[in-house]
C-alpha positions as CSV (number, residue, x, y, z in Angstrom):
1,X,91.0,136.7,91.5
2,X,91.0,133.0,92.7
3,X,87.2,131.9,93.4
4,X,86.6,129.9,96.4
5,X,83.5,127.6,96.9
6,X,82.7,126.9,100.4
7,X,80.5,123.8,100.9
8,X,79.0,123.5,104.3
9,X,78.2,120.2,105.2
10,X,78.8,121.0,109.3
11,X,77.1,123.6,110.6
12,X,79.5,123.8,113.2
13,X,81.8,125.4,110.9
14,X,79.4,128.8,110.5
15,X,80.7,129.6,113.4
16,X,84.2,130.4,112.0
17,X,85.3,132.8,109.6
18,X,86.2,130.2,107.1
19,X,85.7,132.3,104.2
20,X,88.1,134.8,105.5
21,X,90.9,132.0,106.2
22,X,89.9,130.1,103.2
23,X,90.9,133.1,100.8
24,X,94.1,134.5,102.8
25,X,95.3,130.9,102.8
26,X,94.9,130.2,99.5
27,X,96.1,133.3,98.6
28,X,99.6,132.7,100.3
29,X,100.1,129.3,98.8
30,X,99.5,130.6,95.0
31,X,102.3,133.6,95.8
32,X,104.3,131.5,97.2
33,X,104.3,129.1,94.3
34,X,104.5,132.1,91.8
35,X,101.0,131.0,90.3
36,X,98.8,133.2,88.9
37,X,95.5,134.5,90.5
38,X,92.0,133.2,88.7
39,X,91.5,129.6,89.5
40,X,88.2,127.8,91.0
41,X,89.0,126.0,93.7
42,X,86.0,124.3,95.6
43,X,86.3,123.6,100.2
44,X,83.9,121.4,101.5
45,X,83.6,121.6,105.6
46,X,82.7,118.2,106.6
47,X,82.9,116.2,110.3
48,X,85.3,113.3,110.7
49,X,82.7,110.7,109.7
50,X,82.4,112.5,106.1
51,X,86.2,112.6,105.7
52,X,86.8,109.5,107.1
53,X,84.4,107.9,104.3
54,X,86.3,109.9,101.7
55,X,89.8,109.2,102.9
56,X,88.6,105.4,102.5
57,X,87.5,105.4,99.0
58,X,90.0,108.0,97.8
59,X,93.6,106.8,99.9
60,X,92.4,103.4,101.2
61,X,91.9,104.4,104.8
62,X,88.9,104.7,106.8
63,X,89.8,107.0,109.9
64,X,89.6,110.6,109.8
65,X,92.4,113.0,108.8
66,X,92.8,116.6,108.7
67,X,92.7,117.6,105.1
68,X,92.3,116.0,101.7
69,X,92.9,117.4,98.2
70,X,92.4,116.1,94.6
71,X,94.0,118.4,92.1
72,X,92.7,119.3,88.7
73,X,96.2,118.7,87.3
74,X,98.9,116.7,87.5
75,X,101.7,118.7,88.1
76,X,104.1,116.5,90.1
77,X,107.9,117.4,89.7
78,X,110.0,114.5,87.9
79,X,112.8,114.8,90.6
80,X,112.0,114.6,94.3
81,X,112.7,118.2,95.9
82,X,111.9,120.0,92.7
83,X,109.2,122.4,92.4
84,X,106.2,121.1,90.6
85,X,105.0,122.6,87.0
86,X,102.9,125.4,87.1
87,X,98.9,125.0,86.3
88,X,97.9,125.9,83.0
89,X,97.3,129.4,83.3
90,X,92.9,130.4,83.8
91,X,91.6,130.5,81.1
92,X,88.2,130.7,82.1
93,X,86.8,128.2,80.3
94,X,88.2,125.5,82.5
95,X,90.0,127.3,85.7
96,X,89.6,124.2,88.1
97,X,92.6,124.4,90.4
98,X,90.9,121.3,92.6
99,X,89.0,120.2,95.6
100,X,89.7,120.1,98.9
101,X,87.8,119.1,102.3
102,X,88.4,119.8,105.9
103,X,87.0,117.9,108.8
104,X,86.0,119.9,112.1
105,X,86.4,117.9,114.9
106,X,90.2,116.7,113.8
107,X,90.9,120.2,113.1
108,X,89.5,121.8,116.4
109,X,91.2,119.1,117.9
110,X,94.4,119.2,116.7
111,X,94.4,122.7,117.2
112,X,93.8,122.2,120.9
113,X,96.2,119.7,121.3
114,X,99.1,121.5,119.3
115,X,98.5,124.7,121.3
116,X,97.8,126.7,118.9
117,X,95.0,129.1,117.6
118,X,92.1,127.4,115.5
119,X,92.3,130.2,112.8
120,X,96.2,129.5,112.5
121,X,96.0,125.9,112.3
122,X,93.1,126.4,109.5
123,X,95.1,129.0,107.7
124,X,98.0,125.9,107.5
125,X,96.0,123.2,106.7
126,X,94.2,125.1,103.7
127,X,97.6,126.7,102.5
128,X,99.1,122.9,102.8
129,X,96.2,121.7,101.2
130,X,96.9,124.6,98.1
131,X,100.2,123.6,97.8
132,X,98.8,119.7,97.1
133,X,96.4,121.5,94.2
134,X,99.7,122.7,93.0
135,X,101.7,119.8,92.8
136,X,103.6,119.6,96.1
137,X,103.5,117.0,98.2
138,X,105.6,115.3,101.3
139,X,106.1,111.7,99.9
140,X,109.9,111.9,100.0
141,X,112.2,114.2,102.1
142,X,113.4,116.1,99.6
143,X,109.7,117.2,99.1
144,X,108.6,117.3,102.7
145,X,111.4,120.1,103.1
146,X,110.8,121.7,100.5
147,X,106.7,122.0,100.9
148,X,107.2,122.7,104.6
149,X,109.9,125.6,104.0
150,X,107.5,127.0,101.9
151,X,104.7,126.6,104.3
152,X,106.9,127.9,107.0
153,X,107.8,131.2,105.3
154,X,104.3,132.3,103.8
155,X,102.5,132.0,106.9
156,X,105.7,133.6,108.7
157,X,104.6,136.8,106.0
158,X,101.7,136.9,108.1
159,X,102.5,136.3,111.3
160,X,101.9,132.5,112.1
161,X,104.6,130.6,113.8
162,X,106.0,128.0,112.3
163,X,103.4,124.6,112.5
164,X,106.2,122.3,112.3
């Protein structure tokens, strides 16, 4: 079973069932990548003036976003549109899948603004930002499509609509 640390920093985010999200989400992005259960993987819930800081010193740009994530591996494909390389398998001596960090008020508000439910639009963003700890990204079309149709059909398995 995949262990999730959930760092408060907002306590705005008490009021949502975070955990509950946090481990379906995660859940769907390690199926849907055929990776194996049994990895540590740490959320911190921060505001936008947190991420914002960390989006500076970690991409070079100091606004707010969404999501970040830093995996524990380097598992980037060598080909644009092919899947990334599995995670070395837990071990658990070292089962460090990454780290990732939310930030409420861009989430809430996107959320609002896109129409859609908060818990949905959670569920995405931490299934997106799995995906990253497993080597997907979006930097090229051929990746974009392929991370989004993943995205698309696991939280299709469970009833979100499609966020894109």
């Amino acid at each position: 079973m995949t262990t999730l640390d959930i760092v408060i920093e907002d306590d705005r985010w008490e009021k949502l069932p975070l955990a509950r999200l946090a481990d379906a989400a995660t859940r769907l992005a390690l199926t849907a990548a055929r990776a194996p259960e049994g990895y540590e993987i740490v959320l911190m819930a921060c505001d936008d003036a947190r991420i914002a800081a960390l989006n500076a010193e970690f991409r070079g740009k100091a606004k707010p976003t969404n999501v970040l994530s830093w995996p524990a591996h380097d598992l980037a494909p060598l080909s644009p549109g092919e899947a990334p390389a599995l995670p070395p398998p837990p071990d658990g001596f070292d089962d460090a899948l990454g780290d990732m960090a939310l930030a409420y008020e861009t989430c809430i508000g996107e959320a609002r603004e896109q129409g859609k439910s908060v818990e949905d639009h959670l569920t995405h963003l931490i299934l997106h930002a799995t995906l990253h700890l497993l080597g997907y990204d979006h930097e090229t079309p051929e990746d974009a499509a392929l991370m989004e149709g993943i995205e698309t059909r696991a939280l299709a398995s469970i009833g979100v609509a499609d966020p894109y």
